[in-house]
C-alpha positions in Angstrom: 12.5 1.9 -8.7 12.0 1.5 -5.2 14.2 0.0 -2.3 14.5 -1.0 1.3 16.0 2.5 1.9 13.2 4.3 0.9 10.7 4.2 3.9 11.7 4.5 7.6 10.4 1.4 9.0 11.5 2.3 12.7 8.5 3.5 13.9 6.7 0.5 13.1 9.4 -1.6 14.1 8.8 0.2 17.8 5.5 -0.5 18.1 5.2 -4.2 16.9 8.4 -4.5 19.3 6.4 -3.0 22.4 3.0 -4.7 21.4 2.2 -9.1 22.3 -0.9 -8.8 21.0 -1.5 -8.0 17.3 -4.6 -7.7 15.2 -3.7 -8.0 11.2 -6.6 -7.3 9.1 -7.3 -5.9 5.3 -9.8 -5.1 3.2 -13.5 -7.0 2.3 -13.4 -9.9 -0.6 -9.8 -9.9 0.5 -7.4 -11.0 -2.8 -4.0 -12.7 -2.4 -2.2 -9.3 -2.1 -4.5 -8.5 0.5 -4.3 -12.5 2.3 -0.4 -13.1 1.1 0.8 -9.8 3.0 -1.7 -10.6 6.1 -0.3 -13.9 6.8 3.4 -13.1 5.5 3.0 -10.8 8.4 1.8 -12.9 10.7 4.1 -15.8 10.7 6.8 -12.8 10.7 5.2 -11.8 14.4 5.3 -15.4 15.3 8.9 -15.6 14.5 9.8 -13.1 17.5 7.6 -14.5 19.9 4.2 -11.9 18.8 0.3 -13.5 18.9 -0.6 -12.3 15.4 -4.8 -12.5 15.5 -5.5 -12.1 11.5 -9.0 -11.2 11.3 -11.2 -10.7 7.9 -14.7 -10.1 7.2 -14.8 -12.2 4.5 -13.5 -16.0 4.0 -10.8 -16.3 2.0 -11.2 -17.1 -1.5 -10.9 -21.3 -2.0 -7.7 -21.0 -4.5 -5.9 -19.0 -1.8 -6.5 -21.1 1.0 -3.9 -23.3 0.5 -2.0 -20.2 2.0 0.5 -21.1 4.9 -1.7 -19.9 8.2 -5.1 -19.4 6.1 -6.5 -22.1 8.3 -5.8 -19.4 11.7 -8.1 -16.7 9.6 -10.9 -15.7 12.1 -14.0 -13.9 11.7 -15.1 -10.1 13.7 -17.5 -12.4 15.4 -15.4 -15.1 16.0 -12.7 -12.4 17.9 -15.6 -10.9 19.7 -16.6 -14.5 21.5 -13.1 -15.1 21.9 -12.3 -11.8 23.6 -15.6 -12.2 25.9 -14.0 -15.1 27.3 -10.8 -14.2 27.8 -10.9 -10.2 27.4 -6.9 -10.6 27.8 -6.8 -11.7 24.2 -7.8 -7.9 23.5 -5.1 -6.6 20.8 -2.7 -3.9 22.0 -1.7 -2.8 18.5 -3.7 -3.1 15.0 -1.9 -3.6 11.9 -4.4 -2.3 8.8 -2.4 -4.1 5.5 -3.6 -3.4 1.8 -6.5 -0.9 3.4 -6.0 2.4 4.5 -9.9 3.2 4.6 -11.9 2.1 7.7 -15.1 1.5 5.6 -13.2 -0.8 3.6 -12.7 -3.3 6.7 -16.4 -4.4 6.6 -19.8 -2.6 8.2 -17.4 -1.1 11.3 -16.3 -3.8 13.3 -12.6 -2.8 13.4 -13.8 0.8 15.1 -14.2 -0.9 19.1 -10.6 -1.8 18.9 -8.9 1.6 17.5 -9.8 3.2 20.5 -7.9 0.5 22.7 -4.9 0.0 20.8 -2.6 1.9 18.1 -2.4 1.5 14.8 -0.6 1.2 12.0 -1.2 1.1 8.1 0.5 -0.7 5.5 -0.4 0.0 1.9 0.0 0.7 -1.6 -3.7 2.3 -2.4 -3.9 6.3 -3.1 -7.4 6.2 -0.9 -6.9 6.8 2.2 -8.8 8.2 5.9 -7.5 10.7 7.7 -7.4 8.8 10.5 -4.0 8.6 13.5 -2.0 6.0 12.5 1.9 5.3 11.8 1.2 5.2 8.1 3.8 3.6 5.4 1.6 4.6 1.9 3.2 4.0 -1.3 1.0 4.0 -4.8 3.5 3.8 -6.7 4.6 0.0 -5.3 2.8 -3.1 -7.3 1.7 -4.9 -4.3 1.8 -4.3 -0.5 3.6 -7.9 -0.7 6.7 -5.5 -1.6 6.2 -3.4 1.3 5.9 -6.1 4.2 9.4 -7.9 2.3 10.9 -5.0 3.5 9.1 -4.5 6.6 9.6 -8.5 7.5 13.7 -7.3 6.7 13.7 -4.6 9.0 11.6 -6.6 11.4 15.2 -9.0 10.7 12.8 -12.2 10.3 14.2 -14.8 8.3 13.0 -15.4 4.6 10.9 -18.8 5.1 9.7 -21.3 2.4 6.2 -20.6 3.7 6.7 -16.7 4.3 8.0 -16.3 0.4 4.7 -18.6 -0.6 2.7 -16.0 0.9 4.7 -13.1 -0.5 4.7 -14.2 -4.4 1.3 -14.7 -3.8 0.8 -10.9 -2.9 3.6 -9.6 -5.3 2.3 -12.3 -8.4 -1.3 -11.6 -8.0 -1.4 -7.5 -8.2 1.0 -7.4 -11.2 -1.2 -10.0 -12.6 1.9 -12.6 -13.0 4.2 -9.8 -13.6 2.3 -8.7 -16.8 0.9 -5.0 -15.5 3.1 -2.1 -16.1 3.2 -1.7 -12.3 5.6 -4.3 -12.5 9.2 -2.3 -11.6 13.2 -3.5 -11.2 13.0 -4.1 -7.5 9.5 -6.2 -8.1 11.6 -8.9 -10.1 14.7 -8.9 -7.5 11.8 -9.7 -4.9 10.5 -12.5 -6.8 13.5 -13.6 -7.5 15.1 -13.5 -3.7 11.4 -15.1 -2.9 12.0 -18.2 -5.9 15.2 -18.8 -4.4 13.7 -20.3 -1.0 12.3 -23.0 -3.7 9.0 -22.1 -3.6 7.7 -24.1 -6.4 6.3 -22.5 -9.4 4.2 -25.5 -10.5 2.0 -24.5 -7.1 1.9 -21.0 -7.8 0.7 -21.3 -10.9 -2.2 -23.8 -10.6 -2.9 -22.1 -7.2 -3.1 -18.5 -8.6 -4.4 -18.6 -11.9 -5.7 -22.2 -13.0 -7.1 -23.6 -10.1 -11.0 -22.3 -10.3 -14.4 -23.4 -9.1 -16.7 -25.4 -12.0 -19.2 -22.8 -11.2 -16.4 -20.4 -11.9 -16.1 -21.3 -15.5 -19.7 -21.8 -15.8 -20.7 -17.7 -14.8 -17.4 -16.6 -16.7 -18.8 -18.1 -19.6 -22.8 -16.4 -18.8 -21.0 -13.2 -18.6 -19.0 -13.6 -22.2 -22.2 -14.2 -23.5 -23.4 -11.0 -22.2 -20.0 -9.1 -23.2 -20.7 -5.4 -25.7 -18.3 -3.0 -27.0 -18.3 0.4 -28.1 -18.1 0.4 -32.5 -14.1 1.5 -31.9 -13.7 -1.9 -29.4 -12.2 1.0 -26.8 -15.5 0.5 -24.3 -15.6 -3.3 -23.6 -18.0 -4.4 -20.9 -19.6 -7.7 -19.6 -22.3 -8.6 -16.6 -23.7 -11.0 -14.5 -27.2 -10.9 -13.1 -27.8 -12.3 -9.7 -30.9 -14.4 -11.6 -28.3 -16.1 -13.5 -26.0 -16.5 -10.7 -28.3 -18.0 -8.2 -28.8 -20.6 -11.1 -25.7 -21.5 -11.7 -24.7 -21.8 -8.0 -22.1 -19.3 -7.6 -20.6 -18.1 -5.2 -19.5 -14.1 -5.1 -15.9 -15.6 -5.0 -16.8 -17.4 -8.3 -17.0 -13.9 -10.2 -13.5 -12.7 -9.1 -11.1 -11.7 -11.9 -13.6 -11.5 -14.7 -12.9 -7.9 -15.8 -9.6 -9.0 -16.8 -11.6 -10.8 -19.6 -12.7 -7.4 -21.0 -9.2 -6.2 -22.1 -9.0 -9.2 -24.6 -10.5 -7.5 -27.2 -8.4 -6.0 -29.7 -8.2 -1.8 -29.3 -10.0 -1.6 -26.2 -8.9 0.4 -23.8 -11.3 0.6 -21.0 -12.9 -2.4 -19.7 -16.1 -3.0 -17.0 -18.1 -6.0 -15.2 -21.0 -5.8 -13.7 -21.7 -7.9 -11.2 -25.4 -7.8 -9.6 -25.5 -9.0 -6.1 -28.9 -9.0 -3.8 -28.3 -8.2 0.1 -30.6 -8.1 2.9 -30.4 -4.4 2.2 -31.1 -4.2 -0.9 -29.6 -5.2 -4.6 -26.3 -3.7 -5.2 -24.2 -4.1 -8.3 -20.2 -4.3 -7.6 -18.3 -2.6 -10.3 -15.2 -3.9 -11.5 -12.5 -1.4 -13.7 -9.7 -1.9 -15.8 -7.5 0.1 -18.1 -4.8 0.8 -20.2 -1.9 2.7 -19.5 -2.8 6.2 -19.3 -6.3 5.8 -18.9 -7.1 6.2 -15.2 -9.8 4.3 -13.9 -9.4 4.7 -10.0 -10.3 8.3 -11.1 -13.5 6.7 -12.8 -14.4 4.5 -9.8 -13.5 7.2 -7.3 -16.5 9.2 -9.0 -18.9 5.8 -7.6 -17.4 6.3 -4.1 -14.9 3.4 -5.2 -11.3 3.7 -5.6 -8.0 1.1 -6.2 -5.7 1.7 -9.1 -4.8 3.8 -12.4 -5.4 0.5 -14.0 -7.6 -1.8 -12.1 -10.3 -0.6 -9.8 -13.5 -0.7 -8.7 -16.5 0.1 -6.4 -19.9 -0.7 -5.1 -23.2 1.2 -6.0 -27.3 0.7 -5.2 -29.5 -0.4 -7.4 -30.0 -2.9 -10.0 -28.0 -3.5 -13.5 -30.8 -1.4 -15.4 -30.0 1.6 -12.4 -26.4 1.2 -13.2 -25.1 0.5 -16.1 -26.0 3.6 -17.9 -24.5 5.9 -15.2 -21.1 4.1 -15.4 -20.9 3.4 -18.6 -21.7 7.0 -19.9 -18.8 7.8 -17.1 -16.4 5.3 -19.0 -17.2 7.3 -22.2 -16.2 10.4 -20.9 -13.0 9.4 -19.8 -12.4 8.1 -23.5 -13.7 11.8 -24.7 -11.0 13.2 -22.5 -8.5 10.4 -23.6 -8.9 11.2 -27.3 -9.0 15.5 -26.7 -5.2 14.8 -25.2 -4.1 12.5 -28.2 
């Protein structure tokens, strides 16, 4: 169990205290850990007179933008026009929140401002750059939602309606409704000091799990069509090509949280999406991981230049579904060799 007194705050306590202007961004396709903690954060710097700039590659998924302060999310580009016209807007400190690897920011748009301004990283991720930084890292935390709670304590902001929204959003969404063994002691007082501001649960609930795109339900079923197992049900796995996609009209936001589909099946115990995605680049398939206790699949997607979590993980690799499936699959059934060796 973790608690307040575990991490020495002070040092980034100093430097939001000394900065005006502050940058708050996370990582690409940014989830409601990632967007909870960002704008938790942000009205936090608001509260003692801060201008929080939250700034992410991507647009926030549509179910999470009923978020207190989602509407203020801008765009790299849309900071750059504003800090042409009024190069005072500049940020004099960077907060880095549920990403503590540059590449994970976007194509490099965060790097003209580390060279301006400090900066600090907030996460609960093993991956990590050996970049300067006032670092608080914690892997063994559910959610970085747990870490800015104590952060926003130490910070003494009060606990809001609209900050605990944001928070349970984090907190609810990485522990998958406080269902994955991640889930610790201190997890449930959080939530429970957050449910006590009377956030209402009703809004959570529809907001987080149930409320989801048509074309959502339409690809989620295309890709349990598609879904195969191993004979011992232990290797589940799923796909969705972008052919299909483009048909159906979805969205890459439409394909989120699928892989949790895989570990329906009875006895499995490592489960994969594929999901094939055409760029200007090239076609790329984005690799989704998730696992039992004990079966590590950050270590799997680390091997893909991926990372994330013992049990939920993921990463990003060239080529088409035909390129590779076989590669990760045959890496999936490795880890279930090594599995059985230790049983």
């Amino acid at each position: 169990m973790s608690n307040f007194a575990d991490y020495d705050f002070a040092p980034v306590c100093d430097l939001i205290g000394r900065a005006e202007r502050i940058l708050v961004a996370g990582h690409i396709s940014p989830d409601g850990d990632c967007l909870g903690s960002a704008l938790a954060l942000a009205q936090g710097l608001k509260y003692l007179g801060k201008q929080p700039i939250v700034v992410f590659q991507d647009e926030a998924p549509k179910h999470l933008q009923f978020l207190p302060g989602a509407e203020e999310i801008i765009s790299p580009l849309e900071l750059a026009e504003i800090i042409e016209k009024e190069p005072a807007m500049r940020p004099d400190l960077l907060i880095l929140e549920d990403c503590a690897t540059l590449d994970r920011t976007g194509d490099g748009w965060l790097n003209e401002y580390l060279a301006e301004a400090p900066l600090v990283i907030l996460d609960h991720h093993a991956l990590r750059d050996d970049i300067p930084a006032v670092s608080i890292i914690d892997a063994k935390l559910a959610a970085t939602g747990e870490l800015m709670y104590w952060l926003l304590q130490a910070l003494e902001v009060p606990l809001t309606v609209d900050i605990a929204r944001c928070l349970y959003t984090a907190i609810c969404t990485d522990t998958g409704g406080f269902r994955f063994t991640n889930t610790r002691t201190h997890t449930f007082e959080i939530a429970a000091k957050l449910r006590a501001t009377g956030i209402s649960l009703e809004e959570m609930r529809i907001q987080l799990f149930e409320s989801r795109s048509f074309e959502h339900i339409k690809v989620l079923g295309a890709a349990m069509n598609n879904m195969e197992k191993s004979a011992d049900n232990r290797l589940v796995w799923c796909w969705l090509d972008a052919e299909t996609k483009l048909r159906l009209h979805a969205k890459p936001e439409d394909t989120d949280n699928i892989a949790g589909q895989t570990m329906l099946v009875e006895g499995v115990k490592v489960g994969v999406f594929f999901d094939e995605r055409v760029r200007p680049d090239g076609t790329v398939v984005k690799v989704s991981f998730r696992g039992r206790n004990g079966y590590n699949v950050g270590a799997l997607a680390a091997q893909f230049g991926g990372g994330g979590h013992h049990a939920a993980s993921g990463a990003t690799l060239s080529g088409d579904l035909a390129e590779v499936m076989p590669k990760v699959l045959a890496a999936a059934e490795e880890l279930l060799a090594e599995m059985a060796k230790k049983a």
